[in-house]
C-alpha positions in Angstrom: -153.9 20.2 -167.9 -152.6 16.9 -169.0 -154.9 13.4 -167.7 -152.3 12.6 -165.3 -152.6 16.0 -163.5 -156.6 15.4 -163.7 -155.7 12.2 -162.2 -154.2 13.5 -159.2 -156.2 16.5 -158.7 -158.9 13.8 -158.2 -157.2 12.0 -156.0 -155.9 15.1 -153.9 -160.1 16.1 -153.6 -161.4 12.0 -153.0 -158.9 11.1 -150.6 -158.2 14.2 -148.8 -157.9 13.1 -145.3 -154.8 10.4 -146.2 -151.7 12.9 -147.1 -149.2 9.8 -147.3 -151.5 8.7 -150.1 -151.6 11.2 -152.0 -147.7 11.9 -151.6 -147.3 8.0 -153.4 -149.7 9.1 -156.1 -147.9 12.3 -156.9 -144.3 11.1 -157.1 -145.8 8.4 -158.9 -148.1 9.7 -161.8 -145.9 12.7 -162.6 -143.1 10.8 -163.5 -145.1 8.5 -165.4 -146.1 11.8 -167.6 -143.5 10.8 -171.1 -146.1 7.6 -171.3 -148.5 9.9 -172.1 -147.9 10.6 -176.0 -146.3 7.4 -176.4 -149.3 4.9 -175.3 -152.8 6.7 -176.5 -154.0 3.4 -175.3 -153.6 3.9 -171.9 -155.6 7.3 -171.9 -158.4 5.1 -174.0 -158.4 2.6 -171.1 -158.3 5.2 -168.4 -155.5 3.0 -166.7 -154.2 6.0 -165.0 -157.6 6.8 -163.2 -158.0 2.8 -163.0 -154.5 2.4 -161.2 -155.3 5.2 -158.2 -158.7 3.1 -157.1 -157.7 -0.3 -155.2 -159.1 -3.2 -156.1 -160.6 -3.9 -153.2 -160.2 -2.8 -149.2 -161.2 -4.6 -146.5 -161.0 -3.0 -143.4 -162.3 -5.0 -140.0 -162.2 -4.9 -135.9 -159.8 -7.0 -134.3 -160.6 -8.1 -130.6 -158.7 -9.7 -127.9 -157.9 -10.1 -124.5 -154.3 -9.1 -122.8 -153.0 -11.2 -120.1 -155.4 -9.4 -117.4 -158.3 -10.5 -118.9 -159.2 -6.4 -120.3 -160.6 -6.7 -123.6 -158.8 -4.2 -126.3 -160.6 -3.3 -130.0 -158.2 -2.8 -133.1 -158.6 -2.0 -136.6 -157.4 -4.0 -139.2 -156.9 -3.6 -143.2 -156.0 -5.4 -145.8 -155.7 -3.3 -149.3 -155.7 -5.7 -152.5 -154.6 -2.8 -154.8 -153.9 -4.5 -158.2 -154.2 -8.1 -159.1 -153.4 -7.4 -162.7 -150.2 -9.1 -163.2 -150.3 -11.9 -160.4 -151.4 -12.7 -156.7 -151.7 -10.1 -153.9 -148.1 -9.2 -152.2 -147.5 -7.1 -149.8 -146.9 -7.1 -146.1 -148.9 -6.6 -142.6 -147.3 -4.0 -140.4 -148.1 -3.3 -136.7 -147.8 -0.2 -135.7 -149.8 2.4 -134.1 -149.8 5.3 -137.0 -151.4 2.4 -139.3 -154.6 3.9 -140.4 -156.2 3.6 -144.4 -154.1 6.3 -145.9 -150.8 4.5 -144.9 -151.8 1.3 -146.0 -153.0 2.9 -149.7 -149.8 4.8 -150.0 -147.7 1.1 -149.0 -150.2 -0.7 -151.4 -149.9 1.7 -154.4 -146.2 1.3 -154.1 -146.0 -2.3 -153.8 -147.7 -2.8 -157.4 -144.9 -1.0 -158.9 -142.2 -2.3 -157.0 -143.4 -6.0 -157.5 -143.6 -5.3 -161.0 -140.0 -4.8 -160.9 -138.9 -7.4 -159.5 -139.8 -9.6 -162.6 -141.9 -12.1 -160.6 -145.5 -12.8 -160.9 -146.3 -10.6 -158.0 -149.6 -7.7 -158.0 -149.7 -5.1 -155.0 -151.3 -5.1 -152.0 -150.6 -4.1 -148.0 -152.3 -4.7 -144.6 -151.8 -4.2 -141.2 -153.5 -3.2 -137.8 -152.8 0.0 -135.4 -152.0 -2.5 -132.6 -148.5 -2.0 -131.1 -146.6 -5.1 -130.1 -144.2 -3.0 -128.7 -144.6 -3.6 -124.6 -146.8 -6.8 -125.3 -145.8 -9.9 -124.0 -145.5 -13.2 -126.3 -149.2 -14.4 -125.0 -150.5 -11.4 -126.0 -148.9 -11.1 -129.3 -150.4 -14.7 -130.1 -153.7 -13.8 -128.9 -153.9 -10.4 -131.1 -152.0 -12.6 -134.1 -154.9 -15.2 -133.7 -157.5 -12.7 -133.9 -156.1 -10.5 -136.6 -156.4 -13.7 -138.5 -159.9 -14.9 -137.6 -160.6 -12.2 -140.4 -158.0 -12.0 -142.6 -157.8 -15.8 -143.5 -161.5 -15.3 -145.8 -159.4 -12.7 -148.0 -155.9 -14.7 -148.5 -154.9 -17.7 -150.1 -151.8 -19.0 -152.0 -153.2 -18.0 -155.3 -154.7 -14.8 -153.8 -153.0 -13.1 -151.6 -149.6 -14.0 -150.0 -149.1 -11.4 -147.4 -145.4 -11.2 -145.8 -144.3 -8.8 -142.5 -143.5 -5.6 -142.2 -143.0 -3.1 -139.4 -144.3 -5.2 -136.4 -144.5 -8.1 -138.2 -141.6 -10.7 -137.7 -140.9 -14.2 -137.3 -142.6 -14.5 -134.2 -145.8 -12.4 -135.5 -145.8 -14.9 -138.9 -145.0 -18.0 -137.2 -148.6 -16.9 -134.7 -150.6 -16.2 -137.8 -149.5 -18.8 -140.1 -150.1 -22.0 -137.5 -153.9 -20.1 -136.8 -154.1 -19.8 -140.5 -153.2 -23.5 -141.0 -155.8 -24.9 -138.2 -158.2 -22.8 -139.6 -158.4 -24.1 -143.5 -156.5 -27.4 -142.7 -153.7 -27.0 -145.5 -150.0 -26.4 -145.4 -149.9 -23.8 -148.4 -147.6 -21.1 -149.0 -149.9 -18.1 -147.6 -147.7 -16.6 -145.6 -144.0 -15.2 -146.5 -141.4 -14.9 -144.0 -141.8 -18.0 -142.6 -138.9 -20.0 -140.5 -136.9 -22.4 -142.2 -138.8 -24.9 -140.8 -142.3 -25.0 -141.9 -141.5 -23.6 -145.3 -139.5 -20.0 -145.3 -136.9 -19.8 -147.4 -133.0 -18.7 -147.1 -132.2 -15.2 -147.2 -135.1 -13.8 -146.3 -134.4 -12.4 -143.5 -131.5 -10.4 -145.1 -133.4 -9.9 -148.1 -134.4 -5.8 -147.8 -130.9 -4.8 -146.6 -128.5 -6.9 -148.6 -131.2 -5.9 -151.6 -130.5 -2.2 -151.0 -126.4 -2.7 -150.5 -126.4 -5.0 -154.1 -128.6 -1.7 -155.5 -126.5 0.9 -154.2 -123.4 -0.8 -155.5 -124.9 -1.0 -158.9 -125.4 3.2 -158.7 -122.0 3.4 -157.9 -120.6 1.3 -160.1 -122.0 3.7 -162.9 -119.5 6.3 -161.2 -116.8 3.8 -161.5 -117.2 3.0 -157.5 -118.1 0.7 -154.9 -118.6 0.3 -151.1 -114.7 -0.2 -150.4 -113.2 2.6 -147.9 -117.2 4.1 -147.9 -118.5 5.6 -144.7 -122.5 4.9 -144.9 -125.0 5.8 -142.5 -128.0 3.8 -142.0 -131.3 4.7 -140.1 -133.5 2.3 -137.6 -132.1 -0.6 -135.7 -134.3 -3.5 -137.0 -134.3 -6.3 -139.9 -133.3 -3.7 -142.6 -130.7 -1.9 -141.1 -128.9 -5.1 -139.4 -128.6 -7.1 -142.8 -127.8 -3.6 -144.6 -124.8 -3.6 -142.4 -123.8 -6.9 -142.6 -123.5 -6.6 -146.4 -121.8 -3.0 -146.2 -119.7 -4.8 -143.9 -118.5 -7.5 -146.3 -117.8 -5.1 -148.5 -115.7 -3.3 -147.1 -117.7 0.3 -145.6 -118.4 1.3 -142.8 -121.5 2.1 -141.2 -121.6 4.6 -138.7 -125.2 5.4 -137.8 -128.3 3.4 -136.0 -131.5 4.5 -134.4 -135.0 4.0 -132.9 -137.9 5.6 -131.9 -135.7 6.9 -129.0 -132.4 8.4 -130.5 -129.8 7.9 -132.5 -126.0 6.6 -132.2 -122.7 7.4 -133.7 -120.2 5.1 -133.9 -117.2 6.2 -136.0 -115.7 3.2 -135.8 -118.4 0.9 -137.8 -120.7 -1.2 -136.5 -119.3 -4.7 -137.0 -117.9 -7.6 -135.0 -119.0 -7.7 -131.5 -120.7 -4.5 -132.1 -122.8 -6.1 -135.0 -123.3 -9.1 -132.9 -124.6 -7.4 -129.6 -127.1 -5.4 -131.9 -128.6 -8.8 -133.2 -129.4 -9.9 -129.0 -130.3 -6.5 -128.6 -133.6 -6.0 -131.2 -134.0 -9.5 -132.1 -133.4 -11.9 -128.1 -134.0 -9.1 -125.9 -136.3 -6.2 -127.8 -134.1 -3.5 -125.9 -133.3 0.4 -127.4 -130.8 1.5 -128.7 -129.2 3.7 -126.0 -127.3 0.4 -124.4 -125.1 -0.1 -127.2 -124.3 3.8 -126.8 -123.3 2.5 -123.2 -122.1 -0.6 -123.4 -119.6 0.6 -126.5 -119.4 4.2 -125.2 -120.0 6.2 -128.5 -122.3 9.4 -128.9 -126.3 9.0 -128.4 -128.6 11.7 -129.5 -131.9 11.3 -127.7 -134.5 12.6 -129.4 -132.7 13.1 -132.6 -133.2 11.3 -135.9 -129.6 10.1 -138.0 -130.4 12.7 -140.7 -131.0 15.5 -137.1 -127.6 14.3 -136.4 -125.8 14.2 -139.7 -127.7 17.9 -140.1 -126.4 19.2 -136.8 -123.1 17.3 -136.6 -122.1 17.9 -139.9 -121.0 13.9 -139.9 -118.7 12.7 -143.3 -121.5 11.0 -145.3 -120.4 8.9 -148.5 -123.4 6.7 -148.9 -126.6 7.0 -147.0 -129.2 4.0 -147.0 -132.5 5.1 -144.8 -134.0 1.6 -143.6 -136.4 3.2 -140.7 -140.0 4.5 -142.1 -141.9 6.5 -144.1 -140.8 10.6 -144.8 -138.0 10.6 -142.1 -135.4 12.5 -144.5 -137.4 16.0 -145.1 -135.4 18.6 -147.4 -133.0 20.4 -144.8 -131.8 16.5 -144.3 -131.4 16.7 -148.0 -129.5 19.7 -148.0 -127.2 18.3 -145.5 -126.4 15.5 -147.0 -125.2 17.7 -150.1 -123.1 19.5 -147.9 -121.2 16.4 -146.4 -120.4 15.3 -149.9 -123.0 12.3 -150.1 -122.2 10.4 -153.5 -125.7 8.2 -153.6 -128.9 7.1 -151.4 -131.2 4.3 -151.9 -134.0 3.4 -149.9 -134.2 0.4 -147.7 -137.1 1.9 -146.1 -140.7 2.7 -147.8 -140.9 6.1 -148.8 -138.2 7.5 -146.8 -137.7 10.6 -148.5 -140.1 13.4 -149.0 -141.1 15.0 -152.1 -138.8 18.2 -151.3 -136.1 15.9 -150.4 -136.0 14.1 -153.6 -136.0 17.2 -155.2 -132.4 18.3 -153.6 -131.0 15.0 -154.1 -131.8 15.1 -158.0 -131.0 18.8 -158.4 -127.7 18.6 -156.7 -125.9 15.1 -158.8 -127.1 12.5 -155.9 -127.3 9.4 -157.0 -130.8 8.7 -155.8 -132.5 5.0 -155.5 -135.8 5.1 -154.5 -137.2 2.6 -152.3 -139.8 0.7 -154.8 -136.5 -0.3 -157.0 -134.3 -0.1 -154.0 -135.8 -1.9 -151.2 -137.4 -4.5 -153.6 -135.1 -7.6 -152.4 -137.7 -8.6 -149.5 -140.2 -9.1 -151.6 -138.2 -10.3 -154.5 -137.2 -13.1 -152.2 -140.8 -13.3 -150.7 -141.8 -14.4 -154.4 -138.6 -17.1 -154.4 -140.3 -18.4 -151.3 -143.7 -18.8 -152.9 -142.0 -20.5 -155.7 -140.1 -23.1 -153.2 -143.4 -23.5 -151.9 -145.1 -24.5 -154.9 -142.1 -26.5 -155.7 -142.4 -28.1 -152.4 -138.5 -27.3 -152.4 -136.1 -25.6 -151.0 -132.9 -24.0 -152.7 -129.4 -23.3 -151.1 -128.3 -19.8 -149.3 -125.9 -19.8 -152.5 -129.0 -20.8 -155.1 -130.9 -17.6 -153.1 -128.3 -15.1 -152.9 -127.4 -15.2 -156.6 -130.7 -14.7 -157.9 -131.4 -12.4 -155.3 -128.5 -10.4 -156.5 -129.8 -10.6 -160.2 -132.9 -9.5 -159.3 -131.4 -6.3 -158.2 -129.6 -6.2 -161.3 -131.7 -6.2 -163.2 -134.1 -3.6 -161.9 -131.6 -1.1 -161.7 -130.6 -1.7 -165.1 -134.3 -1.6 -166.6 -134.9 1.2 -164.6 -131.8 3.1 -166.3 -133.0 1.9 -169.4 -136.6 3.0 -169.2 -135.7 6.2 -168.1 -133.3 6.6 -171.2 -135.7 5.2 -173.5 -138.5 8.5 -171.9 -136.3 10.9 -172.0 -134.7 11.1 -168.9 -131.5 9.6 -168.3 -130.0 9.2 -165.3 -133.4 9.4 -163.6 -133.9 6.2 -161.9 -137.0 7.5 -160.0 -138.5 8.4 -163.8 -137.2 4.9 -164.9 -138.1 2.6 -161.8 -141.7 4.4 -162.0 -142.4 3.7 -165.7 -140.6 0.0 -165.6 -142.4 -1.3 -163.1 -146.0 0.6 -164.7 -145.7 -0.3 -168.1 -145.5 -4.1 -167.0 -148.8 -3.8 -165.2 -150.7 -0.8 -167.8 -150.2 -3.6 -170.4 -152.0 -6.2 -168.3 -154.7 -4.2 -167.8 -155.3 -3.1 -171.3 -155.4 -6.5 -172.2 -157.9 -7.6 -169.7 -160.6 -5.4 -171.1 -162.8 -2.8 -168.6 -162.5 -5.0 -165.4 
């Protein structure tokens, strides 16, 4: 048995009860196996068993009051996984699955995915089981206040930056930031996602989905192909999948696909224009589901069906796929449909959207396969730009943004094609995105001693 299987049969017997964990761990170490024989130094170090134990998690109750005056107790957790390379990054999501094990797995992915990005960025993740969902605006601000009373001890610009995540938008950052600020009395760049008026940055907004669209078009271009004539199917209905299909849109596929919770639709003729326009008013102005843009532009709605159900029991045309919902929502027999439909590539908007199995079909069968911690790495690629403005105390252009933004994606595709050439695996850019973005952060740690 080699360390890194040790490693993970540790893991799999410590942290038992937190499956999504263990999953990240998994995918993770065994890929990082050809570092093995070349880097003795890292077994010396134990940096593989160092890299699986957080550096810190702080878990706390969160009380408020909704607008009857009933009081309601949360949980809330804040994971500071690994410092090693810079400040704490990673966002808060609302939701009611969140429990430890989610927030380890999004944590223990974040190091590796920051790593990549280039910027000066360590790994963390946070959140509460509280559903905003249903909530109105007063009691959103009330739980956002609260939520913070806690969190502000364990943050700072130098720290821990934290951004949003599922749950977590403008309105959610713009609540915990202003109770952050009266609460220290400084206007500092602890908070990412921000509006454009009290320090956010361009961009960032769009970053995840037009990071995933400037990925994906680098996979293809190693084909000799891009997104022109493409039909691409996206999952979810929120921040992702809206600025995926904007930049899908300009150019020049088509995306056919959107869901939530709820159902999915199918819209064969792309969702752009007016179509793109009255999604924006629906998730962003009025919060509403999906099914009334399946009435409103009479196309197909699946209730109760996810988009990779549909493309599985529709046998829908599939050139590109780019899953922007959540965690494990394409299981193998997705996988094996998407190989049957002809699907050239898919990279990950979402965290962790494909499971283990899945993976496997994608990789066995030619798919081009991005996964999410090299794909999905433009939010927090411009998350970082936005703590730099911040220091600055300046603020670039959409152009200045975009551009390096665009690099940025670049360039972790092409290190992650080169790392897994230089291990033995080309062609791999799970392999390579893995051992790219560990390498960075092994090396920091090595040098830093036993701490």
């Amino acid at each position: 048995m080699s360390i890194i299987d040790e490693v993970i049969a540790k893991v799999k017997e410590k942290d038992k009860g937190q499956p999504e964990f263990i999953q990240a761990v998994e995918e993770v170490l065994t890929t990082l196996k050809p570092t093995e024989e070349k880097h003795p130094e890292f077994i010396k170090a134990k940096i593989y068993d160092r890299i699986v134990e957080p550096d810190r998690v702080v878990m706390f109750r969160v009380p408020w009051e909704d607008d009857k005056g009933e009081i309601h107790i949360n949980r809330g957790f804040r994971v500071q996984f690994n410092g090693s390379i810079g400040p704490y990054k990673g966002g808060l999501r609302f939701h009611p699955s969140v429990y430890l094990g989610i927030i380890k797995f999004l944590g223990f992915e974040q190091i590796f995915k920051n790593s990549l990005t280039t910027l000066p960025m360590g790994g963390a993740k946070g959140g509460s089981d509280f559903n905003p969902k249903g909530k109105t605006d007063s009691e959103v601000m009330r739980f956002c206040y609260a939520f913070m009373r806690e969190l502000y001890r364990h943050i700072g610009p130098d720290t821990d930056v934290p951004a949003g995540d599922i749950g977590v938008g403008g309105r959610e950052i713009g609540y915990m930031y202003g109770y952050y600020k009266k609460i220290v009395n400084e206007h500092t760049g602890v908070l990412t996602g921000k509006a454009l008026e009290y320090g956010g940055s361009l961009i960032r907004p769009e970053a995840t989905g037009y990071g995933v669209v400037y990925f994906a078009a680098e996979m293809l271009a190693t084909k000799g192909m891009d997104f022109n004539g493409k039909v691409v199917v996206t999952s979810g209905s929120g921040n992702v999948a809206q600025y995926t299909i904007e930049k899908v849109n300009q150019l020049g596929g088509k995306v056919i696909t959107l869901s939530d919770s709820n159902g999915t639709i199918v819209d064969m003729d792309g969702v752009k224009g007016e179509k793109w326009n009255f999604l924006m008013d629906l998730k962003n102005v009025r919060r509403g589901r999906i099914k009334e843009y399946a009435d409103k532009f009479n196309v197909p709605y699946y209730e109760g069906k996810s988009v990779w159900d549909v493309i599985r029991d529709e046998g829908l045309k599939v050139d590109v796929a780019l899953p922007g919902a959540t965690q494990n929502e394409i299981h193998k027999d997705h996988a094996e449909a998407l190989v049957r439909v002809g699907t050239i590539a898919v990279a990950e908007g979402a965290n962790m959207p494909s499971t283990l199995d899945a993976i496997k079909v994608f990789q066995d069968n030619g798919v081009l396969y991005g996964p999410a911690k090299a794909a999905n790495a433009g939010g927090v690629a411009v998350s970082g730009l936005e703590m730099s403005q911040n220091s600055l105390r300046y603020a670039w252009t959409r152009e200045e943004v975009d551009n390096r933004l665009k690099n940025i994606m670049k360039s972790i595709h092409k290190s992650s094609v080169e790392a897994a050439e230089a291990y033995g695996r080309p062609g791999d850019l799970l392999t390579g995105a893995n051992i790219a973005g560990f390498l960075k952060v092994a090396k920091a740690m090595v040098a830093f001693g036993v701490v």
